[in-house]
NUPA-668231 format. One record per residue (C-alpha): residue in three letters; x, y, z. Coordinates in nm, 3 decimals, padded with zeros to 5 digits. Layout:
BEGIN
- r/u/v/w
- ALA/X/Y/Z
...
END
This chain:
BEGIN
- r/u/v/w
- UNK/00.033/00.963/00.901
- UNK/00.081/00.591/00.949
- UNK/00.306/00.379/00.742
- UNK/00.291/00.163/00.499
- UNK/00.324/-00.206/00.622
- UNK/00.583/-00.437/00.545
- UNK/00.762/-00.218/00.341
- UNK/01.129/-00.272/00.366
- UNK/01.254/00.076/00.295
- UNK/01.383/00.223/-00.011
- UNK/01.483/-00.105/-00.180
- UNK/01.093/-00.180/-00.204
- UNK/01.064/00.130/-00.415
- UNK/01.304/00.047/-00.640
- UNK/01.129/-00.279/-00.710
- UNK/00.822/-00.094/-00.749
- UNK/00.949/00.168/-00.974
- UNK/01.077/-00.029/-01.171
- UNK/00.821/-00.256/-01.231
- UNK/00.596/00.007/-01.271
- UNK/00.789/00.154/-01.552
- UNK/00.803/-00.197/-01.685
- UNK/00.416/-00.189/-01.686
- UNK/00.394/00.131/-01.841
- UNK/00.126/00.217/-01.533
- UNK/00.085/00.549/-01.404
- UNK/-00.060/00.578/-01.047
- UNK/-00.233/00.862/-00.960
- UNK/-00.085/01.018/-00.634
- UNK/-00.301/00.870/-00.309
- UNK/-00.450/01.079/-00.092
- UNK/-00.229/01.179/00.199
- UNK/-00.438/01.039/00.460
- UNK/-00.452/00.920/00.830
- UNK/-00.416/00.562/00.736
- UNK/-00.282/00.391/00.398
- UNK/-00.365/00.055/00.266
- UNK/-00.143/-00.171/00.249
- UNK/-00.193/-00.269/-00.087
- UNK/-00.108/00.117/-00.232
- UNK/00.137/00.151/-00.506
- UNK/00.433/00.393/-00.527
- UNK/00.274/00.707/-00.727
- UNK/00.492/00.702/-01.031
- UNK/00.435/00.962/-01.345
- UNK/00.723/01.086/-01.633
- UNK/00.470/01.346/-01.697
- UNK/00.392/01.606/-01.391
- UNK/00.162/01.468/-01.112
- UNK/00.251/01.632/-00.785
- UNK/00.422/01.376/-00.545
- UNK/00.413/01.167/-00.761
- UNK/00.744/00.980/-00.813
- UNK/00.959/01.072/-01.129
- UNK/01.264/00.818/-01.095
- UNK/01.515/00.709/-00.876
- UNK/01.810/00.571/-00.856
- UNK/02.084/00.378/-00.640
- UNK/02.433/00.609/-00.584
- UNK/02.736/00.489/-00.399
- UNK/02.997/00.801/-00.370
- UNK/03.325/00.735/-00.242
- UNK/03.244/00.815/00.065
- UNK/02.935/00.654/00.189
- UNK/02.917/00.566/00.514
- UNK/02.889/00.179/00.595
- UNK/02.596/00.005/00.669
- UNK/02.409/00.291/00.457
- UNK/02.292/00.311/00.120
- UNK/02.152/00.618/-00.080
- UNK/01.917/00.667/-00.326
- UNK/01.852/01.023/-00.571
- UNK/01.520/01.047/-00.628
- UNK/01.308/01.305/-00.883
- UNK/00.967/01.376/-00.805
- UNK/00.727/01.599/-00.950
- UNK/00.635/01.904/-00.717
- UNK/00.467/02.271/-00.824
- UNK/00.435/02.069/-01.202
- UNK/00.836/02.092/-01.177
- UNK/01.074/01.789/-01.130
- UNK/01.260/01.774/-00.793
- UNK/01.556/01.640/-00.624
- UNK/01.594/01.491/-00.338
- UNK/01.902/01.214/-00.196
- UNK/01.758/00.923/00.072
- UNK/02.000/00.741/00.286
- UNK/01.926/00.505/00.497
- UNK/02.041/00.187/00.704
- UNK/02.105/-00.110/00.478
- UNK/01.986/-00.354/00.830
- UNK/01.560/-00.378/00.770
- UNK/01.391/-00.224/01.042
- UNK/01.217/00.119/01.168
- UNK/01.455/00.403/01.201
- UNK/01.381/00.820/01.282
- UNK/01.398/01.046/01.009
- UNK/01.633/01.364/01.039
- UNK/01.511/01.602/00.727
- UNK/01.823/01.863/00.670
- UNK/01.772/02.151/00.456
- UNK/02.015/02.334/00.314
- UNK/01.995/02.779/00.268
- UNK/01.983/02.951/-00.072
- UNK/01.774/03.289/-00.221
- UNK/01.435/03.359/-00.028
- UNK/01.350/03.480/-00.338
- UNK/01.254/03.340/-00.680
- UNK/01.631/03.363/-00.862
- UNK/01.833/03.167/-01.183
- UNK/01.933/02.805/-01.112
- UNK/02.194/02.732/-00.829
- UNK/02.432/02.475/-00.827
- UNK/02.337/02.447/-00.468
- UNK/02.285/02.210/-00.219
- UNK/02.370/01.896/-00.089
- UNK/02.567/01.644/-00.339
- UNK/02.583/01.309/-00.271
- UNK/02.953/01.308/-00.153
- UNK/02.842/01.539/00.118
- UNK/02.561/01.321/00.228
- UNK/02.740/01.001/00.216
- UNK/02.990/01.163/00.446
- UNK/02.680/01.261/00.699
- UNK/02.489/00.913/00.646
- UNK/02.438/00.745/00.951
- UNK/02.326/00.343/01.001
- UNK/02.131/00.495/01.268
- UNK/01.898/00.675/01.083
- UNK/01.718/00.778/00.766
- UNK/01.855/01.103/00.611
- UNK/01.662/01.316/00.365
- UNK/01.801/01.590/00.168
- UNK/01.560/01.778/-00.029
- UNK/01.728/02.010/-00.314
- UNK/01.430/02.244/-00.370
- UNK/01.329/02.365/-00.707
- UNK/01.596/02.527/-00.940
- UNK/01.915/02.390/-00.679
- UNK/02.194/02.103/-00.847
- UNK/01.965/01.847/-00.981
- UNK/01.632/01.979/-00.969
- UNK/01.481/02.169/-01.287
- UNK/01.394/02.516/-01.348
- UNK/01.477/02.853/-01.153
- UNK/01.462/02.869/-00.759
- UNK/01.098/02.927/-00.706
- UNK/01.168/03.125/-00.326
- UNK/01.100/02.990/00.022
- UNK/00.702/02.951/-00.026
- UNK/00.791/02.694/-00.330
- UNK/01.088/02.537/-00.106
- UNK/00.844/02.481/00.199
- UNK/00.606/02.266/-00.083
- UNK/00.888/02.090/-00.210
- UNK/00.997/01.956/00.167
- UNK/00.606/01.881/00.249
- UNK/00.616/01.632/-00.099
- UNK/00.956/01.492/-00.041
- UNK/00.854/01.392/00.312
- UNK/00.525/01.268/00.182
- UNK/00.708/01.048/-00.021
- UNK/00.934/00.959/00.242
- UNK/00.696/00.889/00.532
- UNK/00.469/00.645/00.312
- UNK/00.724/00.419/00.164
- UNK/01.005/00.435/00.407
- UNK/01.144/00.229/00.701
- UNK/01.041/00.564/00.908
- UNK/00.969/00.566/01.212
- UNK/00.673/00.711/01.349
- UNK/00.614/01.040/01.543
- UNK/01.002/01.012/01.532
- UNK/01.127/01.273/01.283
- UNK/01.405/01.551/01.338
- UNK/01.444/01.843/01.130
- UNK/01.793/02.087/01.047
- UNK/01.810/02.377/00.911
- UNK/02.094/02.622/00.737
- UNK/02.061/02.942/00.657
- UNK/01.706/02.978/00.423
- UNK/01.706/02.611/00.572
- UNK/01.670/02.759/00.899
- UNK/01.333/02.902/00.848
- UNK/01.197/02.610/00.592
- UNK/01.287/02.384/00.931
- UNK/01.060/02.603/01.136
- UNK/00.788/02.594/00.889
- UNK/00.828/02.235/00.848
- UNK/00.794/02.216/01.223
- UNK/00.480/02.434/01.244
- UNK/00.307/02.232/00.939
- UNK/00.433/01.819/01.042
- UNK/00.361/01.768/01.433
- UNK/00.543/01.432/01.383
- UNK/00.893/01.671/01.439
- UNK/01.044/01.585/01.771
- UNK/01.322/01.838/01.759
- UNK/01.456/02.161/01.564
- UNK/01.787/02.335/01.488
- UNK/01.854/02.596/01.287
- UNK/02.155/02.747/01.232
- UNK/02.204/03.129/01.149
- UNK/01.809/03.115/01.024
- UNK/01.652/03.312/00.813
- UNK/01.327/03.339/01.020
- UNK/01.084/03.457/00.730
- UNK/00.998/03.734/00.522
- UNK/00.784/03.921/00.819
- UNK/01.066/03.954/01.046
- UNK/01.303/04.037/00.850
- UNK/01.126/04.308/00.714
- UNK/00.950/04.440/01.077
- UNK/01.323/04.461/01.210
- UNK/01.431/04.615/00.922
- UNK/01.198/04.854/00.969
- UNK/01.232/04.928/01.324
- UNK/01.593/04.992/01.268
- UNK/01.628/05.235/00.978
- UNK/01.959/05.337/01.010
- UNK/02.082/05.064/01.052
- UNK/01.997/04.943/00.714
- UNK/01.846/04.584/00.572
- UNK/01.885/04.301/00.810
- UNK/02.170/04.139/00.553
- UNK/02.440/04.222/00.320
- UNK/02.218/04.222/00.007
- UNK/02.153/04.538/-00.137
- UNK/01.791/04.641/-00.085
- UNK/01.670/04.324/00.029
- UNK/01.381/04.465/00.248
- UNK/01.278/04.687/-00.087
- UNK/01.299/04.375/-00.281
- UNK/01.050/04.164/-00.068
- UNK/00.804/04.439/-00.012
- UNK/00.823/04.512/-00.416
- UNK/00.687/04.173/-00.454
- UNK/00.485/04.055/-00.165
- UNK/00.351/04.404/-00.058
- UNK/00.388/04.635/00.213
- UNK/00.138/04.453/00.461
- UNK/00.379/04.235/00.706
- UNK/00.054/04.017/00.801
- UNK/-00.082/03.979/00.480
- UNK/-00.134/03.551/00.329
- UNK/00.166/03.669/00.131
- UNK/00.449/03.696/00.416
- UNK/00.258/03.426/00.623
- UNK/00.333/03.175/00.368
- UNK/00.693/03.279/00.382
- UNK/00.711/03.298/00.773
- UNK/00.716/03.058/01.043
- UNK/00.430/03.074/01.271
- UNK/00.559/03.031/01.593
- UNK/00.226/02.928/01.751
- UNK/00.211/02.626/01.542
- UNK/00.560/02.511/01.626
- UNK/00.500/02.253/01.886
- UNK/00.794/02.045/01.855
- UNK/01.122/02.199/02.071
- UNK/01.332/02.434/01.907
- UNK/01.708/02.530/01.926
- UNK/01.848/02.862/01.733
- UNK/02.184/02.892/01.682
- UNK/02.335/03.271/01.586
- UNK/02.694/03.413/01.556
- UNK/02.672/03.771/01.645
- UNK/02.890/03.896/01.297
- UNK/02.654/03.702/01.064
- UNK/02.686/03.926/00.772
- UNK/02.352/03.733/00.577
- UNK/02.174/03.721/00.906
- UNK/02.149/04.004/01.137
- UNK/02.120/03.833/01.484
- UNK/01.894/04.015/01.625
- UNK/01.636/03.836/01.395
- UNK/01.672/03.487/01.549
- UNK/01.597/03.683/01.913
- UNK/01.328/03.833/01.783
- UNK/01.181/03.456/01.685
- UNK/01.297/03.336/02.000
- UNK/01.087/03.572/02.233
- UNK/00.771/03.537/01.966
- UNK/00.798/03.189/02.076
- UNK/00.861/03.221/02.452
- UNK/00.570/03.407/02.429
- UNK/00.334/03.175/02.250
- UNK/00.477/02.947/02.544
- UNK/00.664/02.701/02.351
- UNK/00.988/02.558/02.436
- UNK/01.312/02.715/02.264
- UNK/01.664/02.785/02.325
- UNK/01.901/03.102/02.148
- UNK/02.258/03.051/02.204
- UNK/02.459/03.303/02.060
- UNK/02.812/03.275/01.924
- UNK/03.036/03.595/01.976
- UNK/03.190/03.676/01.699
- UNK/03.037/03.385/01.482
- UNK/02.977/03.407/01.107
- UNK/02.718/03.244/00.902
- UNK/02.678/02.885/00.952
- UNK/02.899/02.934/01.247
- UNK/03.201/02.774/01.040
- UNK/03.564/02.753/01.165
- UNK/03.644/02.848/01.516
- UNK/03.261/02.801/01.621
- UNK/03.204/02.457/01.421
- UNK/03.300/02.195/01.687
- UNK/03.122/02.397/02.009
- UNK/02.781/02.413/01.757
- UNK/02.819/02.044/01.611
- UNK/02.809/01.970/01.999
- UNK/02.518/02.196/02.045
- UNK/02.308/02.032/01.802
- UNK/02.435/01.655/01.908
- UNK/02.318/01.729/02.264
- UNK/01.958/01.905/02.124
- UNK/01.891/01.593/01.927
- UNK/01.985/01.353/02.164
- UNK/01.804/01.555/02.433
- UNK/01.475/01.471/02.245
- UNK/01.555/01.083/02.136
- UNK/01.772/01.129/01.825
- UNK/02.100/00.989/01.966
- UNK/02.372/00.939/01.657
- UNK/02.692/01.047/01.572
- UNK/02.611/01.389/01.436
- UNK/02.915/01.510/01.243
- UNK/02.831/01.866/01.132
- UNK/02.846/02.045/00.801
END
């Protein structure tokens, strides 16, 4: 993708939102080409036109980082309206983009009051970089019920649409993290936008067909989480065929990740059974492509409390490793 020229960020948008409400003109969404005109207007629809923008809107929480300034903004994706927060450095200029992605249910599930709010990402913003939180359908803001990690991954893929054509983005200079379900959306995000430099995901759920072929392997041992019949529950909707369009669509393909990738995995994850992540990890050394495991003894999901300050310093040094040098400040 290239970007739009002269476009000075997020502030442009609001000018063109706004006077495209003002207008009462509805853009049709441009195609997501190799090259974009300079003269292309912000897609903006109150009626459902996939990435198309809905709304948005300037937020300053207490505490916002200086330098930075965030935006919410609603978009329409899967016909249902989406949230996602935008900071970015108030200075004009070109800056990478770090997409984090929070976890939630891999499968479709009631509304979650979920995510990340914009007290948490003011606390995270950085005058280094642009920061994009997408909320996924059904989680805080966004309408409906959770739609499961195929209808997450689309979600990400519009809000970084959006992003990379009216932003001051950088590009071939975008960094993705990952939680939990956030994990694995950072993976697929990886394997579907070779603009990603870098990945970490933390305590990752790596997709519905390894979850299911380890679960499977290891009978006695029971599903590979806490949740009551989980491997029943995905096969009773997807099917029983682990290679089938159904689970690819929910599973990163590690052949297609060409960006370098960093797995992080406490060893008493009671959501995640480690063994998963290793299982990723080797699929990938064997497709040749360039990862690292580390393992946390002892470590619970999301690798909170004793583990947080050695894995906030794990994913500093990854990032900065592969040109993404900021103060990282963790979770």
């Amino acid at each position: 993708m290239v970007l739009w020229p002269g476009v000075n960020g997020m502030n442009q948008i609001r000018k063109v939102l706004i006077s495209a409400i003002m207008m009462g003109t509805v853009w049709a969404a441009a195609g997501w080409s190799s090259s974009v005109s300079a003269s292309s207007k912000i897609p903006v629809s109150t009626k459902p036109v996939n990435g198309a923008v809905a709304s948005s809107q300037r937020l300053d929480p207490s505490d916002l980082t200086p330098g930075v300034q965030m935006y919410r903004i609603d978009y329409w994706s899967q016909n249902v309206q989406v949230e996602a927060l935008l900071t970015e450095p108030v200075k004009s200029g070109h800056y990478p983009l770090l997409v984090s992605l929070h976890g939630g249910d891999m499968l479709p599930s009631p509304h979650w009051n979920f995510g990340y709010t914009p007290w948490m990402a003011g606390r995270l913003a950085s005058p280094q970089v642009v920061q994009l939180y997408p909320e996924y359908q059904g989680y805080l803001g966004s309408a409906d019920m959770t739609g499961g990690i195929r209808t997450d991954f689309i979600n990400i893929q519009d809000a970084m649409k959006i992003a990379y054509e009216f932003g001051d983005i950088q590009m071939n200079d975008t960094y993705v993290l990952g939680y939990s379900l956030g994990g694995g959306l950072a993976l697929m995000t990886a394997a579907w936008d070779h603009q990603v430099r870098a990945v970490v995901a933390v305590s990752p759920f790596v997709g519905l067909t390894d979850a299911v072929e380890w679960a499977r392997a290891h009978p006695k041992l029971g599903d590979p989480s806490l949740f009551p019949h989980q491997t029943q529950q995905i096969t009773t909707i997807y099917g029983n065929n682990i290679h089938s369009l159904l689970f690819r669509q929910r599973s990163p393909n590690p052949q297609t990740i060409h960006a370098p990738v960093l797995l992080l995995q406490g060893t008493a994850d009671p959501n995640i059974v480690w063994q998963t992540a290793a299982l990723f990890a080797e699929q990938m050394r064997h497709d040749h492509r360039m990862v690292r495991l580390m393992l946390y003894p002892g470590g619970h999901h999301g690798l909170k409390g004793r583990h947080l300050s050695a894995s906030t310093r794990a994913i500093r040094g990854w990032f900065k490793k592969y040109g993404l040098d900021f103060n990282f400040r963790g979770v």
